[in-house]
C-alpha positions as CSV (number, residue, x, y, z in Angstrom):
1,X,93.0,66.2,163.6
2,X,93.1,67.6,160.1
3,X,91.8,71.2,160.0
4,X,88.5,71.4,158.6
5,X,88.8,74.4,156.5
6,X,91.3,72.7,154.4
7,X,89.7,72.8,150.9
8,X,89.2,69.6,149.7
9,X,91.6,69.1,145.8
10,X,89.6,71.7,143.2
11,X,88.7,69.0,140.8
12,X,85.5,68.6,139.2
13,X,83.3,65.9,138.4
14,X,85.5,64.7,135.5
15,X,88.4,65.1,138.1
16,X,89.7,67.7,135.5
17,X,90.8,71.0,137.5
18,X,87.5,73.0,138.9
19,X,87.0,76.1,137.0
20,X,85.9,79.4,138.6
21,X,81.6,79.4,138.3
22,X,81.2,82.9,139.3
23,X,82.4,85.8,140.3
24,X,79.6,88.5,139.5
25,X,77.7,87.7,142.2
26,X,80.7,85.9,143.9
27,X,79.9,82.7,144.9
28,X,81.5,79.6,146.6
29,X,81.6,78.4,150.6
30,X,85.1,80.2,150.3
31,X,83.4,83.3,148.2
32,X,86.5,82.6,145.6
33,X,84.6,82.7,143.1
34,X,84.9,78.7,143.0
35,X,82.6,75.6,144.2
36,X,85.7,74.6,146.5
37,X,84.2,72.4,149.6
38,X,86.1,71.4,152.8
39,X,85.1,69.2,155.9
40,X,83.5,72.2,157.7
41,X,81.1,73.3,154.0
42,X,78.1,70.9,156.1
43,X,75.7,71.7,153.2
44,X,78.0,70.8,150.4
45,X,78.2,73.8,148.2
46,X,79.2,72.3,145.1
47,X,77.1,72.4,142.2
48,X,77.3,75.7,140.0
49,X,74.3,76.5,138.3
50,X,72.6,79.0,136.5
51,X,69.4,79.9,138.4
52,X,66.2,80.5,136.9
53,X,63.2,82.5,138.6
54,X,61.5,79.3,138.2
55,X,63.9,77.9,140.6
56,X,64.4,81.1,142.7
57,X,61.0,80.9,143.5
58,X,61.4,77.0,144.7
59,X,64.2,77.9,146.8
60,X,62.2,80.6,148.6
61,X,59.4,78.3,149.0
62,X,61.8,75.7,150.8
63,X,62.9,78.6,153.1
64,X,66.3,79.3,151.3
65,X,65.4,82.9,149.9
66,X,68.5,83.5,147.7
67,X,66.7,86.4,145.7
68,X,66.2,88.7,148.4
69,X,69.7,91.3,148.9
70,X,71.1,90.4,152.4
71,X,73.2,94.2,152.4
72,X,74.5,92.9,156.2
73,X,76.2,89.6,154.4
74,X,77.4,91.7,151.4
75,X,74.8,89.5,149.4
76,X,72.9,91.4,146.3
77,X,70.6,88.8,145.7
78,X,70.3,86.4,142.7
79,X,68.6,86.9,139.8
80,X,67.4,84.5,136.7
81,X,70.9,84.1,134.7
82,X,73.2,84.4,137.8
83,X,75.9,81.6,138.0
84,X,75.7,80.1,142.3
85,X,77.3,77.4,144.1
86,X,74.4,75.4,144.9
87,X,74.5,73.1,147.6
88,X,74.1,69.5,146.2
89,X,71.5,68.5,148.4
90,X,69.2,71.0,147.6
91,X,69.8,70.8,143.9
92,X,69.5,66.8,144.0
93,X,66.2,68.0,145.8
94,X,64.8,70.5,143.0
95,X,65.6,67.9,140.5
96,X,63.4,65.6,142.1
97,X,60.4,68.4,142.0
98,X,61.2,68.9,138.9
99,X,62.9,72.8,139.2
100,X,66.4,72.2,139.3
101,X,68.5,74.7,137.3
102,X,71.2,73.8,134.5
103,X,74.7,73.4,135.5
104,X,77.6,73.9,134.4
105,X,80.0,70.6,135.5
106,X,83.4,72.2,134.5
107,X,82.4,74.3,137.5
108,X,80.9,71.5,139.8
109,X,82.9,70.1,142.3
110,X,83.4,66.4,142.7
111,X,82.3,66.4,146.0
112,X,78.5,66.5,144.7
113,X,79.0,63.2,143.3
114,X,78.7,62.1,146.8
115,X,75.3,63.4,147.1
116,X,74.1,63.7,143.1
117,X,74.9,61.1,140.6
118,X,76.6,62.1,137.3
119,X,73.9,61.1,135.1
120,X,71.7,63.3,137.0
121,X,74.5,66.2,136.5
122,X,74.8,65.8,133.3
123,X,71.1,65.8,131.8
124,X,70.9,69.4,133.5
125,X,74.4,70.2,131.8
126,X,75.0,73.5,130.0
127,X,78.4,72.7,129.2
128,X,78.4,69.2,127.5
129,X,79.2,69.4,123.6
């Protein structure tokens, strides 16, 4: 049996290599700083976004407070600008009530292709030119 916290390839959803999404707060199911995923990452944390309060407040409302520090996780809190590894599901989610936060695909793992569809991705995208 393959060990579930090998990290799936760090490519994103162009299949280009994944770049880092944040670091200040760190983010990532590996807290590298990355939207890595493996078999164990159950709740897919592969979207990098930049959260809004708009969206903040949505999370909270869904019972996923990610504003509120967590001192006992080493967790700060976000705040509106902060760059997260957002679990694709829950994006995909907010984008369907209307609150999903941009995102930054150079950043977003492949992985959430399996939940999100590109197009979805992209009209959200910070990072297209």
């Amino acid at each position: 049996m393959p060990d579930q916290l090998e990290p799936f390839e760090s490519l994103n959803v162009f299949g280009a290599e994944l770049e880092p999404c944040s670091s200040d707060p760190v983010t990532g199911f590996f807290r590298d700083g990355c939207c890595n995923s493996c078999a164990e990452d159950h709740g897919s944390h592969t979207v990098c976004t930049v959260v809004t309060e708009r969206f903040l407040e949505y999370s909270r409302f869904r019972g996923n407070d990610l504003s509120t520090p967590r001192p006992e996780f080493g967790f700060a809190g976000l705040k509106e600008g902060d760059s997260w590894c957002l679990c694709a599901s829950r994006w995909l989610e907010a984008y369907e009530a209307g609150m999903a936060p941009k995102v930054n695909l150079q950043s977003t793992h492949g992985k959430a292709l399996d939940i999100v569809a590109l197009d979805k991705l992209k009209a959200h995208a910070i990072d297209l030119h």
